[in-house]
Biotite code that builds the C-alpha atoms (Angstrom):
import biotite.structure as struc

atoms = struc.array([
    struc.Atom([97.434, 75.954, 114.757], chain_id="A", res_id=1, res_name="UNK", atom_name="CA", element="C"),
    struc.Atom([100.538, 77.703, 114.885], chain_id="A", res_id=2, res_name="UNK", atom_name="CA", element="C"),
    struc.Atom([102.915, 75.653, 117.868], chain_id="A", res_id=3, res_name="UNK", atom_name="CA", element="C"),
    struc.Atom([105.144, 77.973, 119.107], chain_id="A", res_id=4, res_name="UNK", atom_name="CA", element="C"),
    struc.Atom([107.955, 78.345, 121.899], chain_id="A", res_id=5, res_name="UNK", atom_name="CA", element="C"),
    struc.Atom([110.963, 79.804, 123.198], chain_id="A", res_id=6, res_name="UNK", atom_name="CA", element="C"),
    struc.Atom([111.808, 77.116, 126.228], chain_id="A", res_id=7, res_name="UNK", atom_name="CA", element="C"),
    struc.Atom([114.054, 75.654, 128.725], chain_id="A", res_id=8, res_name="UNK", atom_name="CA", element="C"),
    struc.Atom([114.705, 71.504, 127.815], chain_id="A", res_id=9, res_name="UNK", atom_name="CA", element="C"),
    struc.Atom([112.263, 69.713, 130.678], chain_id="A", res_id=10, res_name="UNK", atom_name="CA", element="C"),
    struc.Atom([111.861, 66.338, 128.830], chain_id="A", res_id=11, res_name="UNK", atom_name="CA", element="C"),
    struc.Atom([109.553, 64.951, 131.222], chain_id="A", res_id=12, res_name="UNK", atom_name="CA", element="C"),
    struc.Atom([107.023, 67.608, 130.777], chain_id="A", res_id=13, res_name="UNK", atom_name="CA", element="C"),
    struc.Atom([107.773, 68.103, 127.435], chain_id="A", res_id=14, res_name="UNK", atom_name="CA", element="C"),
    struc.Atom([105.987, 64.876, 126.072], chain_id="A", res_id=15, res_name="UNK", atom_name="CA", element="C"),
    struc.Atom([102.509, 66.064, 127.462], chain_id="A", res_id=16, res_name="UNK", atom_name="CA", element="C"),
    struc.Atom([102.097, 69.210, 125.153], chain_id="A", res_id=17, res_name="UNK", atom_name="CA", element="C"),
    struc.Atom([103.261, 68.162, 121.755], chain_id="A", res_id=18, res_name="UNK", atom_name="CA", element="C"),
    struc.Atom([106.300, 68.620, 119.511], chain_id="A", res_id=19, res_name="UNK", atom_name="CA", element="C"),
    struc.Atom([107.896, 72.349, 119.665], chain_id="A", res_id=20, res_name="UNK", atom_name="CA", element="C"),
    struc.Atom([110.835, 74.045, 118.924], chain_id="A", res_id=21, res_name="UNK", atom_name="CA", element="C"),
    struc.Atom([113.531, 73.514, 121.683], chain_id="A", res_id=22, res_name="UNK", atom_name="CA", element="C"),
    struc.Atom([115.123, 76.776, 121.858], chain_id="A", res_id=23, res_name="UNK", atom_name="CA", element="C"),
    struc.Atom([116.833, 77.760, 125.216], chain_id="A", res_id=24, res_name="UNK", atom_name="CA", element="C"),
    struc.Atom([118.829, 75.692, 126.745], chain_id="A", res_id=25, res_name="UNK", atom_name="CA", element="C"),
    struc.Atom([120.019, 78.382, 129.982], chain_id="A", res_id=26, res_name="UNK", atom_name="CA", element="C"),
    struc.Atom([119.136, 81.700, 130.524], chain_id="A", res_id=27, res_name="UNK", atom_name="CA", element="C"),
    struc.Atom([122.163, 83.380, 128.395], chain_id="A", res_id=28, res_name="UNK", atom_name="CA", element="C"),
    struc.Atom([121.026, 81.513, 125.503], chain_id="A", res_id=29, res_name="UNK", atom_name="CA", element="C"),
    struc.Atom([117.680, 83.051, 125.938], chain_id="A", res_id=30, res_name="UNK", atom_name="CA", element="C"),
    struc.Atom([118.322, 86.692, 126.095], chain_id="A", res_id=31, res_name="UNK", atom_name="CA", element="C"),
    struc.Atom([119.874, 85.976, 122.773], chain_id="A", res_id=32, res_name="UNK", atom_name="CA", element="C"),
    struc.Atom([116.793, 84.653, 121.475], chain_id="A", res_id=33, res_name="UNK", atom_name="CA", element="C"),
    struc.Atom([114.169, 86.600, 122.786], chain_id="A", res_id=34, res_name="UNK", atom_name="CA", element="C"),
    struc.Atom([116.316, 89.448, 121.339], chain_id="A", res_id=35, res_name="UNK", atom_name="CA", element="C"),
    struc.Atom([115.785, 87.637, 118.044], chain_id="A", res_id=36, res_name="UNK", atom_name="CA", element="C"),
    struc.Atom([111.773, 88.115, 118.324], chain_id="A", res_id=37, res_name="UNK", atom_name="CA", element="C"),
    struc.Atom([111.815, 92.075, 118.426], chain_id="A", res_id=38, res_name="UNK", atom_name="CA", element="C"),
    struc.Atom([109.985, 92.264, 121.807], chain_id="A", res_id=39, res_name="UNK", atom_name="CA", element="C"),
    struc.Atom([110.787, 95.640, 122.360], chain_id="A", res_id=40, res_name="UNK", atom_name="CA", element="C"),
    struc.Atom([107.631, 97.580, 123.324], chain_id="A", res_id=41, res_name="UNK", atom_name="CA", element="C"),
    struc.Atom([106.649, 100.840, 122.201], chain_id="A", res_id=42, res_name="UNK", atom_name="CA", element="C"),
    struc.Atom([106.901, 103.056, 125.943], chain_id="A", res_id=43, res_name="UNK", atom_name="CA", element="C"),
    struc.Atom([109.400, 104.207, 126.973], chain_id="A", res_id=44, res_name="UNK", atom_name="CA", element="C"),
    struc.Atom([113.308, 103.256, 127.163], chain_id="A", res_id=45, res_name="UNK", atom_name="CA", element="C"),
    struc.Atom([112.447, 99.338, 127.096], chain_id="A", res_id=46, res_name="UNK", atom_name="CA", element="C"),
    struc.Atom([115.419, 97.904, 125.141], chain_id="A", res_id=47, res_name="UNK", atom_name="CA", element="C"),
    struc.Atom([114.608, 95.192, 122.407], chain_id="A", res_id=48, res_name="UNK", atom_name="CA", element="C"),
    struc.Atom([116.226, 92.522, 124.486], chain_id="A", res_id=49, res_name="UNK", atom_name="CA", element="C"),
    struc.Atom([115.176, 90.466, 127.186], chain_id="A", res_id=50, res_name="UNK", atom_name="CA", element="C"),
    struc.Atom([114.352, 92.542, 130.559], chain_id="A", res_id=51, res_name="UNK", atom_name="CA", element="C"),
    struc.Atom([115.686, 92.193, 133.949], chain_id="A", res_id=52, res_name="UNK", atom_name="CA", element="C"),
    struc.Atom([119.303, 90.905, 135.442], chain_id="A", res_id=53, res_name="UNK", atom_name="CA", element="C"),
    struc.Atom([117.912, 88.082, 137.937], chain_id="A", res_id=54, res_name="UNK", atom_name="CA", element="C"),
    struc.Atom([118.693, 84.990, 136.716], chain_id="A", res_id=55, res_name="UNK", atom_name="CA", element="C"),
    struc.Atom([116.134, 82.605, 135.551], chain_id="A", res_id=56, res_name="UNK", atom_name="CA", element="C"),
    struc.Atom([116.225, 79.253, 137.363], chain_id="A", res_id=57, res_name="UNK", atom_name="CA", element="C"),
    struc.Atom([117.203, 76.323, 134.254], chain_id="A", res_id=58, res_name="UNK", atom_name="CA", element="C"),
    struc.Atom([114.289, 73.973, 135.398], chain_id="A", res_id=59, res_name="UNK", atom_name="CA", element="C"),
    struc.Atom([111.599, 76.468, 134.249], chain_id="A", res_id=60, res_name="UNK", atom_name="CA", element="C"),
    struc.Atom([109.678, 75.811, 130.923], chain_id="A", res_id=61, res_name="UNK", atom_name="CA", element="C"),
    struc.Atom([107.692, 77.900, 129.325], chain_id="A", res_id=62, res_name="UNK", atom_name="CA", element="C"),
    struc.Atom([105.663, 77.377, 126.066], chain_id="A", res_id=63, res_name="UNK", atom_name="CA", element="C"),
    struc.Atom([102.799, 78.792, 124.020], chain_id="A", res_id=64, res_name="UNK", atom_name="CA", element="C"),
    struc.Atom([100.305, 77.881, 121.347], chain_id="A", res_id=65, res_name="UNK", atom_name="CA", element="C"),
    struc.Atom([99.130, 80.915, 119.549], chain_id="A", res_id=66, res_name="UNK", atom_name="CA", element="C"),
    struc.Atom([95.561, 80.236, 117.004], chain_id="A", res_id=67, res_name="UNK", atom_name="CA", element="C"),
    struc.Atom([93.236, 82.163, 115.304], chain_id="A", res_id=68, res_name="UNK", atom_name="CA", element="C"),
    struc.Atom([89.325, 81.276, 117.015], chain_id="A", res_id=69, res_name="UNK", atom_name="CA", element="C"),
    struc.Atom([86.165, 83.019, 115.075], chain_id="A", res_id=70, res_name="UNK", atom_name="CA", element="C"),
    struc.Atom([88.396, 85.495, 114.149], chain_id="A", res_id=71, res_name="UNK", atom_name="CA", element="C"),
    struc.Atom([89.937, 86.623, 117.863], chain_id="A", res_id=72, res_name="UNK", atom_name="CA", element="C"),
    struc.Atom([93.933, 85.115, 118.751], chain_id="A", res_id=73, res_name="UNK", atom_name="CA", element="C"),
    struc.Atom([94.093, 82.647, 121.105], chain_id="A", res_id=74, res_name="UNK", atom_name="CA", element="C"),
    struc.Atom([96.871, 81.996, 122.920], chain_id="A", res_id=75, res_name="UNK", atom_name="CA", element="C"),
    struc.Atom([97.304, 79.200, 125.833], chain_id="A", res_id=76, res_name="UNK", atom_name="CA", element="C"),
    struc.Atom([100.538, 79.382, 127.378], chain_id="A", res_id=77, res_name="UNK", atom_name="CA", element="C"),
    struc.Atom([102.375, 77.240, 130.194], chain_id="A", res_id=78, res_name="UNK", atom_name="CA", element="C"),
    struc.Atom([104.957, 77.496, 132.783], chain_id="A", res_id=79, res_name="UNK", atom_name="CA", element="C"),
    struc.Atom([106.440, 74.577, 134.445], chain_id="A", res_id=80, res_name="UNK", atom_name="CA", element="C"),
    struc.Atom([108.299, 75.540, 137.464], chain_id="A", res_id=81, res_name="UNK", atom_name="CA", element="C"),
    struc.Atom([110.452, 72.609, 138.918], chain_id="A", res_id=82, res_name="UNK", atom_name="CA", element="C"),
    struc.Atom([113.259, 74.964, 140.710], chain_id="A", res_id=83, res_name="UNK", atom_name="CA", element="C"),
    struc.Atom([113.089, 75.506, 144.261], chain_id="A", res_id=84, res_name="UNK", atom_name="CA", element="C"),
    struc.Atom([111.924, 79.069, 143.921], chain_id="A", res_id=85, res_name="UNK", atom_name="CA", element="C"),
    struc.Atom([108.070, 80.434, 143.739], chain_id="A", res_id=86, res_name="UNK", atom_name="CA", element="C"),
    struc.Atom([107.435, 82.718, 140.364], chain_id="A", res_id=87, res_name="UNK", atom_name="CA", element="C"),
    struc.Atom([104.857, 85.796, 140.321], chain_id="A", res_id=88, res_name="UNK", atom_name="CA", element="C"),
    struc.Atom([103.592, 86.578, 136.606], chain_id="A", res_id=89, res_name="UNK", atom_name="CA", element="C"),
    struc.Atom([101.364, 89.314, 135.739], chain_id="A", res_id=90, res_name="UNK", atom_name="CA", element="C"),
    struc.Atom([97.615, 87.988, 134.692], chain_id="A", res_id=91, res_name="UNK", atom_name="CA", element="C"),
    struc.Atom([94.906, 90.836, 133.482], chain_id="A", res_id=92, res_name="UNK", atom_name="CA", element="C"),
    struc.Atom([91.769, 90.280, 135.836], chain_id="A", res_id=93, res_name="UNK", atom_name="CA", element="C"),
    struc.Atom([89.566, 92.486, 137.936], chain_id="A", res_id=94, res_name="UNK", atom_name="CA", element="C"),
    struc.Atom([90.987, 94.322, 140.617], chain_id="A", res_id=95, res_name="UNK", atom_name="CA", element="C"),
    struc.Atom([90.383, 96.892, 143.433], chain_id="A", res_id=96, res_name="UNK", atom_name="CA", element="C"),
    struc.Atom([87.214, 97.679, 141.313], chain_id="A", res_id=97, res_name="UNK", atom_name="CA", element="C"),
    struc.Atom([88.934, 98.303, 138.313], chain_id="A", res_id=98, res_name="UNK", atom_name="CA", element="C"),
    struc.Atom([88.370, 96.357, 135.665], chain_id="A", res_id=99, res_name="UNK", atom_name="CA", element="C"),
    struc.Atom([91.455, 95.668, 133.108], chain_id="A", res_id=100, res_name="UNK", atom_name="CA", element="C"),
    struc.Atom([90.385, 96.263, 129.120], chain_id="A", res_id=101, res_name="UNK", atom_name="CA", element="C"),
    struc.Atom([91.536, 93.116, 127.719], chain_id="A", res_id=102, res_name="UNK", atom_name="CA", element="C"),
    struc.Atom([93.169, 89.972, 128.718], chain_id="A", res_id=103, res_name="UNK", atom_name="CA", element="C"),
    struc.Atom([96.398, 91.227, 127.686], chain_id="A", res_id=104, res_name="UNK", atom_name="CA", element="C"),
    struc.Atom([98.203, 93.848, 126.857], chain_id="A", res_id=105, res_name="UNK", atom_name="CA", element="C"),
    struc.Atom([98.768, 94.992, 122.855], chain_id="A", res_id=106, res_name="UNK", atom_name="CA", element="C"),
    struc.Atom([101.679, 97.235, 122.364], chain_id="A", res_id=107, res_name="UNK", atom_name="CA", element="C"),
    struc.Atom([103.609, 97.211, 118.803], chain_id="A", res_id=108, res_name="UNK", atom_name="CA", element="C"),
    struc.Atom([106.981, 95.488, 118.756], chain_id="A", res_id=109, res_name="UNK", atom_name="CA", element="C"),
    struc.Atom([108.608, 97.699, 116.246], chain_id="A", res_id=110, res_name="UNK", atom_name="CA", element="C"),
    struc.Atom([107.648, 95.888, 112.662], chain_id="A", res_id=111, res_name="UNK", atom_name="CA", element="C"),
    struc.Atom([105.794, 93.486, 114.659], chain_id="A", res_id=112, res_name="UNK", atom_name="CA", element="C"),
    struc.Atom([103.080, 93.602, 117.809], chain_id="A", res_id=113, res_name="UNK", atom_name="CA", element="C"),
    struc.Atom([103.474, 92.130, 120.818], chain_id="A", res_id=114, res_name="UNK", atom_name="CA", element="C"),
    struc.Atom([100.625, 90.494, 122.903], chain_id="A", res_id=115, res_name="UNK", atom_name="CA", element="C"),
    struc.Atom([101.709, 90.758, 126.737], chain_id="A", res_id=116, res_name="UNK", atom_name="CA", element="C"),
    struc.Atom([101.141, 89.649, 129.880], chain_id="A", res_id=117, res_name="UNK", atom_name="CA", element="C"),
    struc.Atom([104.314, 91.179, 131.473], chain_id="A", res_id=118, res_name="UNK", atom_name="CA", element="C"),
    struc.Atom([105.232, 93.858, 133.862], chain_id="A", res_id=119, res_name="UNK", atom_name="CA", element="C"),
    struc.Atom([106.173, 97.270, 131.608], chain_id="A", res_id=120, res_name="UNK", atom_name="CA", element="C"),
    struc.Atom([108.416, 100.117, 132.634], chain_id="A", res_id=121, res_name="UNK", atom_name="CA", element="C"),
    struc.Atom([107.351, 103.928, 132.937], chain_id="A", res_id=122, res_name="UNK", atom_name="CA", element="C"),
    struc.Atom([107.369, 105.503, 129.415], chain_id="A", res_id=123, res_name="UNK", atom_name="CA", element="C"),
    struc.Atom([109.492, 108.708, 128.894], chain_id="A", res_id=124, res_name="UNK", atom_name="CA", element="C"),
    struc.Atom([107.028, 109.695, 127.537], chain_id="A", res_id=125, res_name="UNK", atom_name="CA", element="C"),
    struc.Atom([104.208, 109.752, 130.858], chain_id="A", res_id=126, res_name="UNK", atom_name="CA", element="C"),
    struc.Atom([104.466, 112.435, 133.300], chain_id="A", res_id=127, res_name="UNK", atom_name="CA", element="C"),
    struc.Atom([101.456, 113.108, 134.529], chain_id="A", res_id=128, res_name="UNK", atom_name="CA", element="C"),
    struc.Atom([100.052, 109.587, 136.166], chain_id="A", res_id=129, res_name="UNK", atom_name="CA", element="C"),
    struc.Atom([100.169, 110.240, 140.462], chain_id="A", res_id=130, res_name="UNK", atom_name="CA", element="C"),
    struc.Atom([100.524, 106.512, 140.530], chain_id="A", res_id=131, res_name="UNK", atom_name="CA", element="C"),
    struc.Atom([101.860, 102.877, 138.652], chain_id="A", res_id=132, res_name="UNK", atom_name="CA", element="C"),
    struc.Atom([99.142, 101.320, 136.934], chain_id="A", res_id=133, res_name="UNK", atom_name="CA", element="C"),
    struc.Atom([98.341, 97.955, 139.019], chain_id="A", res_id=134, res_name="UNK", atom_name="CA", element="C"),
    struc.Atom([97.863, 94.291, 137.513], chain_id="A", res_id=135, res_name="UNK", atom_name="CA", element="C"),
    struc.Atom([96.737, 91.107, 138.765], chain_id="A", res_id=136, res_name="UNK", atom_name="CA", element="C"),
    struc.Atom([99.375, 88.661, 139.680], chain_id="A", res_id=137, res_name="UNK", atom_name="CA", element="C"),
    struc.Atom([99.125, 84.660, 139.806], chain_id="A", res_id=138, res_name="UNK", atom_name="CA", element="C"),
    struc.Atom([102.082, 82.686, 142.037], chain_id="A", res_id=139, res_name="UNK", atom_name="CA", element="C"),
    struc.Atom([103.557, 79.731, 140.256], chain_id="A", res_id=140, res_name="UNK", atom_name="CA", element="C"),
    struc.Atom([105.141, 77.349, 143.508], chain_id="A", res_id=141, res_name="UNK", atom_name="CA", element="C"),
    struc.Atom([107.652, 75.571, 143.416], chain_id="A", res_id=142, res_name="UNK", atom_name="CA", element="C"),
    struc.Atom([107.018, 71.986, 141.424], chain_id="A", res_id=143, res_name="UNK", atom_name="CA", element="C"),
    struc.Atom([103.737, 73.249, 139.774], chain_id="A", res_id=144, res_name="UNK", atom_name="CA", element="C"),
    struc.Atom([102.453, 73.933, 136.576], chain_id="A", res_id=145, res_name="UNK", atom_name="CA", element="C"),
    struc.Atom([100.373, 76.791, 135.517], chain_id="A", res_id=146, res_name="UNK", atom_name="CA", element="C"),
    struc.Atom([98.651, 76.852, 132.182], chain_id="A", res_id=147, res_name="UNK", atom_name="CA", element="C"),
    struc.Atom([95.813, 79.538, 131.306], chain_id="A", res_id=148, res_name="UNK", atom_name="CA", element="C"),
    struc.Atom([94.257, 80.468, 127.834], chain_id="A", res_id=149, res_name="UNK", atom_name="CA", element="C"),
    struc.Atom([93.297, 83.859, 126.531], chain_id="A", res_id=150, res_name="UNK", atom_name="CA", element="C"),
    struc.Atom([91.292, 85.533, 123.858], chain_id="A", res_id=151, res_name="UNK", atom_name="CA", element="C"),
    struc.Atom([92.595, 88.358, 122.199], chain_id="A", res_id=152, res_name="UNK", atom_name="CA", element="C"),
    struc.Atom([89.765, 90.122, 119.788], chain_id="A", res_id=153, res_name="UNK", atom_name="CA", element="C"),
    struc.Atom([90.703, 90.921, 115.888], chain_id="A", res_id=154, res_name="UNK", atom_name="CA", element="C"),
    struc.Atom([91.458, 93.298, 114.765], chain_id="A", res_id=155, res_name="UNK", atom_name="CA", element="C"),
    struc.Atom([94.025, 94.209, 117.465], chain_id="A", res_id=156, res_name="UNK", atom_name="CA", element="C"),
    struc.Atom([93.712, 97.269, 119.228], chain_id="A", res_id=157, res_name="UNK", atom_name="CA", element="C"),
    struc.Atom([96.342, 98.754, 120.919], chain_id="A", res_id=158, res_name="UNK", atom_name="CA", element="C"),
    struc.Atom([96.292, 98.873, 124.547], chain_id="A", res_id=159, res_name="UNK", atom_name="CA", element="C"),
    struc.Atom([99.195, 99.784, 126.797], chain_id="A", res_id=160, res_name="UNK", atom_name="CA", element="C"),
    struc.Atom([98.884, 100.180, 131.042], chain_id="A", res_id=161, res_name="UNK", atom_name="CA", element="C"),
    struc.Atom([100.104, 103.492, 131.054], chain_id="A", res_id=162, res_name="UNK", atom_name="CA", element="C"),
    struc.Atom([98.101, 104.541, 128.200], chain_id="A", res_id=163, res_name="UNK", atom_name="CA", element="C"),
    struc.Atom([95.800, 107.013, 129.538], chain_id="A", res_id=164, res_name="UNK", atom_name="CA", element="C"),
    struc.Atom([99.128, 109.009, 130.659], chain_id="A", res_id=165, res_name="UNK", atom_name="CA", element="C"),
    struc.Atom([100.316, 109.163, 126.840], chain_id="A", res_id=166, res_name="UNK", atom_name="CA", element="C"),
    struc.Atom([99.042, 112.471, 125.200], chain_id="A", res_id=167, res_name="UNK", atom_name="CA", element="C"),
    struc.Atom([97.519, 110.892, 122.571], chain_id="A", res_id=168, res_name="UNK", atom_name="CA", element="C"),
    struc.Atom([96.526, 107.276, 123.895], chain_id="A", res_id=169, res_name="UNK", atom_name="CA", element="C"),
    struc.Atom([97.892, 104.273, 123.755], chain_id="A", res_id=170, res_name="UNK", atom_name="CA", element="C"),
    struc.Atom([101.655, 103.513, 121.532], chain_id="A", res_id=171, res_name="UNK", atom_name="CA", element="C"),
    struc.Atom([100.185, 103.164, 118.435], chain_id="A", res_id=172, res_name="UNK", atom_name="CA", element="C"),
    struc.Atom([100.566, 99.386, 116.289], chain_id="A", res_id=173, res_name="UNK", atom_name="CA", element="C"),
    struc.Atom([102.018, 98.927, 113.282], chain_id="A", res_id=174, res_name="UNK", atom_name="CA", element="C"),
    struc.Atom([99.670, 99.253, 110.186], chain_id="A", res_id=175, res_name="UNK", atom_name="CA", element="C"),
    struc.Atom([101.007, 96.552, 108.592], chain_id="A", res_id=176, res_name="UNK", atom_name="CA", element="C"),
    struc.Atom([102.842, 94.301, 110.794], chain_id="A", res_id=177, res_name="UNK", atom_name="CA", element="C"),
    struc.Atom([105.043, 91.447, 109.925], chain_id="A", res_id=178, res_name="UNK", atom_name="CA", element="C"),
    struc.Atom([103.844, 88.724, 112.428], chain_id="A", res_id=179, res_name="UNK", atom_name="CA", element="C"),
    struc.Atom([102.536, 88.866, 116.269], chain_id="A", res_id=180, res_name="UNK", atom_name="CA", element="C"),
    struc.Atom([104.580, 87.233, 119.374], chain_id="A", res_id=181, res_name="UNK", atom_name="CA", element="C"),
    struc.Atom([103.249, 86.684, 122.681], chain_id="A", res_id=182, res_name="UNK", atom_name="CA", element="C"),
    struc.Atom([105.299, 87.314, 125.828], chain_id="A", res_id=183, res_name="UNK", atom_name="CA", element="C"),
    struc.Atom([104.745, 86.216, 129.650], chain_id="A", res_id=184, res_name="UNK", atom_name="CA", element="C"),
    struc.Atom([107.368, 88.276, 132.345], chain_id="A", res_id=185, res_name="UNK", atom_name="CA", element="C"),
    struc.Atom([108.315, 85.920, 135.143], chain_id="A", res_id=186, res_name="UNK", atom_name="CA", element="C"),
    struc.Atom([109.417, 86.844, 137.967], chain_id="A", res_id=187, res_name="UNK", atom_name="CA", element="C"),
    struc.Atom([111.505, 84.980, 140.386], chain_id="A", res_id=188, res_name="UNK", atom_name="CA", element="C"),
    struc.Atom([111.562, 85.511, 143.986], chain_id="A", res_id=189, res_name="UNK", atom_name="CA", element="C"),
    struc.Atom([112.995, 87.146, 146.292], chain_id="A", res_id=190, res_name="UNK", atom_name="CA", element="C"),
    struc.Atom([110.447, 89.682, 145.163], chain_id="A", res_id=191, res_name="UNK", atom_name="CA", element="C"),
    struc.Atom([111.559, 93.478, 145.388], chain_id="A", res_id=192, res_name="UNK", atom_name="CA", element="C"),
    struc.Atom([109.533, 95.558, 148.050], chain_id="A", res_id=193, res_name="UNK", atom_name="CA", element="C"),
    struc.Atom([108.995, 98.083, 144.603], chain_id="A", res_id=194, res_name="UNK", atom_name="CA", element="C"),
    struc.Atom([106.767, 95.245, 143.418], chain_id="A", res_id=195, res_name="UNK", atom_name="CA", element="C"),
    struc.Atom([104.087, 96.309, 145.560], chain_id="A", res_id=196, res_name="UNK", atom_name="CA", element="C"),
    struc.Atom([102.521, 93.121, 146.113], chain_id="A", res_id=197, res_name="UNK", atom_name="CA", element="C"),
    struc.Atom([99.210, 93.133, 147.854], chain_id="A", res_id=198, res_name="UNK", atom_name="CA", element="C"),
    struc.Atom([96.039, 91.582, 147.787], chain_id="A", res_id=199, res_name="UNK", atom_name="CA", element="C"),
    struc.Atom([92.263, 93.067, 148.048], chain_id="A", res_id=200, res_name="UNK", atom_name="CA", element="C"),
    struc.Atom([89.012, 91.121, 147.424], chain_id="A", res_id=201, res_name="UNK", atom_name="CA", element="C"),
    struc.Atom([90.729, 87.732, 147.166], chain_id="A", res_id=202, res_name="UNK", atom_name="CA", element="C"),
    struc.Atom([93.122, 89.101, 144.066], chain_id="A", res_id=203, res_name="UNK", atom_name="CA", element="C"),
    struc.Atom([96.553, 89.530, 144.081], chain_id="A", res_id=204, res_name="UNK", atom_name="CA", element="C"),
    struc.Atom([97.671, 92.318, 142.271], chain_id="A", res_id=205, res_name="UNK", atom_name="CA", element="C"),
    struc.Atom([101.701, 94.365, 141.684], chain_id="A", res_id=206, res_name="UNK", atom_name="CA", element="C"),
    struc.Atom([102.074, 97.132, 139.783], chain_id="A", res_id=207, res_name="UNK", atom_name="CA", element="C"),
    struc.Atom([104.179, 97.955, 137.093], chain_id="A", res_id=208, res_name="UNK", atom_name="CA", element="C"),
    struc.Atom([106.938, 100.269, 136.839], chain_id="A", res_id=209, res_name="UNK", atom_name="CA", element="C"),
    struc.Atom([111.324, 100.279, 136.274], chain_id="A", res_id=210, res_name="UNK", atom_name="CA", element="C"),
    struc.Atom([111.859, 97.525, 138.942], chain_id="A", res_id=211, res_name="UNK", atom_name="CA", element="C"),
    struc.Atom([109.217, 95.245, 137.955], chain_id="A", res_id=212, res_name="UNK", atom_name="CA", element="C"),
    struc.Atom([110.214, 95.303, 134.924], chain_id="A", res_id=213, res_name="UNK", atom_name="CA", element="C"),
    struc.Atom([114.198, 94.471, 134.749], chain_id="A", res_id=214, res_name="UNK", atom_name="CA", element="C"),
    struc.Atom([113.162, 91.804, 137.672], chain_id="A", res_id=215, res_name="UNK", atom_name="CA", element="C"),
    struc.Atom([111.266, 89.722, 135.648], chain_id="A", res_id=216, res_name="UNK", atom_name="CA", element="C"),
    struc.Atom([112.320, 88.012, 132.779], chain_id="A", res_id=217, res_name="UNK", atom_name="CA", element="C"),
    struc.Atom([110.264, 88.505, 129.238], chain_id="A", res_id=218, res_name="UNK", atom_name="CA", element="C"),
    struc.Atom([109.545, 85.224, 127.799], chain_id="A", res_id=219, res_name="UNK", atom_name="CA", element="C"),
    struc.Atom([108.064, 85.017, 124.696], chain_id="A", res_id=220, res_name="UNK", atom_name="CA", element="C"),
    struc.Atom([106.932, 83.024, 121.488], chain_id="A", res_id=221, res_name="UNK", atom_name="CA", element="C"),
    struc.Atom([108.745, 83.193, 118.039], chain_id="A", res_id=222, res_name="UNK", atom_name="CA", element="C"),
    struc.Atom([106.495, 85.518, 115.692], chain_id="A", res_id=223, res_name="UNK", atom_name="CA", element="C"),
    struc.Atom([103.666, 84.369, 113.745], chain_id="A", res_id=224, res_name="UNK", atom_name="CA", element="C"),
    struc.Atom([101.971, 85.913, 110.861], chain_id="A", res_id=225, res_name="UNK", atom_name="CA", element="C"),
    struc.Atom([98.358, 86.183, 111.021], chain_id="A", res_id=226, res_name="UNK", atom_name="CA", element="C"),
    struc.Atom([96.010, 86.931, 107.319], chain_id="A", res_id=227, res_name="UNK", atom_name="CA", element="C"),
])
């Protein structure tokens, strides 16, 4: 098991999920850091730094275990909001009859790939897309903890949510990378009217696109090399 995590010091939720590394300790301190994992994602003008300007409430947590299952990735990752403010972050399901391909997102990270739930900005590179690409949104309240686990098949395949507007498919991965992080984008309220929040069939869904992403914050594991 690879133990992994890029969080905000919340000792009394800390002792329920195990030793980790304690690594941000407010929200300047993490850009820094998540800078440090080379999350920048293949699409577009997304820096390799930590996305958005809102500041991150200090009583959120976040951490992530990241282990290889009969040969897929999986990764459980938590959130433990104790701020006063609710939290929207993306989650891959089924939505206005479309059906997402994965539980996550696969994009490559320059020498590394990046495993994403997060909102992405539109690529340079996409023109020809009439509309953002949509994704399923879960709301963390205020005081609650939200903790779900995902399986991510091997080998990765790359899959981006404005692929099918790239000429030639998806950003492609590295052939060879150097280790995989996982990243979760947060984001705070008050939420921007450009999120496009809305609900149909019970689901919750945003879409992505240049507000969602620099309002949410990219939070995200240290990388880990898998054989």
């Amino acid at each position: 098991m690879h133990h992994i995590v890029k969080s905000i010091d919340l000792r009394s939720a800390e002792g329920q999920f195990g030793a980790r590394i304690r690594a941000c300790a407010a929200s300047i301190f993490c850009a820094v850091l998540l800078t440090a994992c080379g999350t920048s994602a293949g699409g577009g003008s997304e820096p390799g730094s930590l996305a958005g300007g809102a500041p991150l409430p200090v009583e959120i947590a976040f951490d992530a275990d990241m282990t290889s299952v009969a040969g897929d990735l999986a990764i459980t990752w938590r959130v433990v909001n104790q701020s006063n403010l609710e939290l929207v972050v993306p989650t891959l399901v089924s939505h206005k009859g479309i059906a997402p391909e994965g539980t996550a997102y696969v994009v490559p990270a320059g020498d590394k790939v990046e495993i994403a739930q997060r909102f992405f900005d539109w690529p340079d590179e996409v023109h020809e897309l009439a509309t953002s690409p949509s994704v399923g949104v879960l709301r963390i309240r205020p005081g609650t903890t939200e903790s779900r686990t995902i399986r991510v098949p091997r080998p990765l395949t790359a899959y981006h949510p404005f692929g099918g507007g790239f000429d030639s498919g998806s950003p492609e991965l590295p052939s060879d990378p150097v280790g995989v992080v996982f990243c979760l984008g947060v984001v705070p309220q008050p939420y921007p009217p450009a999120l496009g929040l809305e609900e149909a069939g019970g689901v919750e869904f945003a879409v992505h696109g240049r507000v969602s992403y620099t309002q949410q914050h990219r939070l995200c594991t240290d990388p880990v090399a898998f054989k």
